[in-house]
C-alpha positions as CSV (number, residue, x, y, z in Angstrom):
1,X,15.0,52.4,-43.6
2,X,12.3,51.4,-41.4
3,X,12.9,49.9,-38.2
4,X,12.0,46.0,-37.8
5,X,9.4,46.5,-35.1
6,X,7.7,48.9,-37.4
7,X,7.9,45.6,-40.1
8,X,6.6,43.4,-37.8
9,X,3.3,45.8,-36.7
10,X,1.9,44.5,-39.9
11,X,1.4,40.9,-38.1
12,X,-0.6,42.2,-35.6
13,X,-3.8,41.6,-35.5
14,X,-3.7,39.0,-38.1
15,X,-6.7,36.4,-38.0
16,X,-5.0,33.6,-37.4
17,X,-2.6,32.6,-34.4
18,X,0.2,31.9,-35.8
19,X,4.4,32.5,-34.3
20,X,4.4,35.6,-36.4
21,X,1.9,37.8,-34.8
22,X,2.4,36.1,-31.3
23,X,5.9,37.6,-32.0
24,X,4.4,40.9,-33.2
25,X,2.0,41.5,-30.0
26,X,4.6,40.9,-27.3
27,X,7.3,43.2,-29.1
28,X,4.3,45.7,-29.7
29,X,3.4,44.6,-25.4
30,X,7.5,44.9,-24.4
31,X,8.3,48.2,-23.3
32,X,11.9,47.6,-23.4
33,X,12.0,46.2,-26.8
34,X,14.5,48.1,-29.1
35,X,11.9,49.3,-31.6
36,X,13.8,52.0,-33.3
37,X,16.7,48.9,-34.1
38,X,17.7,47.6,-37.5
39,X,20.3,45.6,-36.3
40,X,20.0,42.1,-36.1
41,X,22.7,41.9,-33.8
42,X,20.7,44.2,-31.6
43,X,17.4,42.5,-31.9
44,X,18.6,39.1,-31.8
45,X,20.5,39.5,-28.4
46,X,17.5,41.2,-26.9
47,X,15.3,38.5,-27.7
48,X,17.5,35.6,-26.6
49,X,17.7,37.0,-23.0
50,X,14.1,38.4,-23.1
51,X,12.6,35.1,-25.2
52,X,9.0,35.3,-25.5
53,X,8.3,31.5,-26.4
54,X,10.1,28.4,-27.8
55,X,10.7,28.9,-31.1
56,X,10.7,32.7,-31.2
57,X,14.6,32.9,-32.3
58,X,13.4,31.0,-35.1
59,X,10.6,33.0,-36.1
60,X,12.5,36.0,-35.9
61,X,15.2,34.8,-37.9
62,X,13.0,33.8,-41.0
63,X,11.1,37.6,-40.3
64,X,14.4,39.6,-40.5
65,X,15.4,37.9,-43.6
66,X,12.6,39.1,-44.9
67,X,12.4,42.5,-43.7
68,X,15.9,42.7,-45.0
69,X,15.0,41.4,-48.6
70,X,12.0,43.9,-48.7
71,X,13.7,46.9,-47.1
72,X,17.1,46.9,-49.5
Protein backbone atom coordinates (compact mmCIF):
# COMPACT_ATOMS: atom_id res chain seq x y z
CA UNK A 1 0.00 0.00 0.00
CA UNK A 2 1.13 3.33 -0.83
CA UNK A 3 1.58 5.91 1.63
CA UNK A 4 -1.04 8.90 1.61
CA UNK A 5 1.42 11.68 0.87
CA UNK A 6 2.42 9.68 -2.17
CA UNK A 7 -1.77 9.82 -3.01
CA UNK A 8 -1.86 13.28 -2.51
CA UNK A 9 1.42 14.14 -4.97
CA UNK A 10 -1.12 13.64 -7.68
CA UNK A 11 -2.80 17.16 -6.66
CA UNK A 12 0.15 18.99 -7.03
CA UNK A 13 0.53 21.03 -9.57
CA UNK A 14 -3.03 20.92 -10.56
CA UNK A 15 -4.38 24.06 -12.66
CA UNK A 16 -6.66 25.17 -10.53
CA UNK A 17 -6.31 26.46 -6.78
CA UNK A 18 -8.34 24.51 -5.11
CA UNK A 19 -8.07 22.97 -0.88
CA UNK A 20 -6.75 19.83 -2.51
CA UNK A 21 -3.48 20.78 -3.94
CA UNK A 22 -3.00 23.71 -1.40
CA UNK A 23 -3.07 20.63 0.88
CA UNK A 24 -0.80 18.71 -1.46
CA UNK A 25 2.02 21.54 -1.77
CA UNK A 26 2.44 22.27 1.94
CA UNK A 27 2.62 18.40 2.88
CA UNK A 28 5.05 18.10 -0.28
CA UNK A 29 6.83 21.91 1.45
CA UNK A 30 6.64 20.19 5.42
CA UNK A 31 9.67 18.52 6.18
CA UNK A 32 8.19 16.99 9.17
CA UNK A 33 5.20 15.65 7.54
CA UNK A 34 4.83 11.84 8.13
CA UNK A 35 5.06 10.86 4.46
CA UNK A 36 5.76 7.33 4.70
CA UNK A 37 2.17 7.10 7.12
CA UNK A 38 -1.02 5.24 6.28
CA UNK A 39 -2.55 5.87 9.31
CA UNK A 40 -5.12 8.18 9.61
CA UNK A 41 -4.63 8.35 13.17
CA UNK A 42 -1.09 9.40 12.44
CA UNK A 43 -1.89 11.91 9.74
CA UNK A 44 -4.86 13.35 11.29
CA UNK A 45 -3.05 14.27 14.63
CA UNK A 46 -0.16 15.73 12.72
CA UNK A 47 -2.22 17.96 10.91
CA UNK A 48 -4.38 19.26 13.66
CA UNK A 49 -1.36 20.60 15.61
CA UNK A 50 0.57 21.50 12.47
CA UNK A 51 -2.86 22.94 10.45
CA UNK A 52 -2.01 24.48 7.30
CA UNK A 53 -5.35 26.52 6.80
CA UNK A 54 -9.01 26.54 7.93
CA UNK A 55 -10.66 23.90 6.54
CA UNK A 56 -7.69 21.56 5.94
CA UNK A 57 -9.08 18.78 8.51
CA UNK A 58 -11.78 18.76 6.31
CA UNK A 59 -10.16 18.40 3.10
CA UNK A 60 -8.04 15.77 4.42
CA UNK A 61 -10.77 13.85 5.68
CA UNK A 62 -12.78 13.64 2.31
CA UNK A 63 -8.99 12.81 0.66
CA UNK A 64 -8.25 9.79 2.97
CA UNK A 65 -11.56 8.32 2.30
CA UNK A 66 -10.65 8.30 -0.85
CA UNK A 67 -7.29 7.07 -0.82
CA UNK A 68 -8.67 4.35 1.30
CA UNK A 69 -11.49 3.34 -1.19
CA UNK A 70 -8.82 3.36 -4.15
CA UNK A 71 -6.00 1.75 -2.17
CA UNK A 72 -8.10 -1.48 -0.74
Amino acid sequence: MRSFYHYMMRYRGNQQADDEKQLAEWMFEDHSFPKQSTSYHELSNYLELNIPFSNALVVFDQLFDHYQAEEN
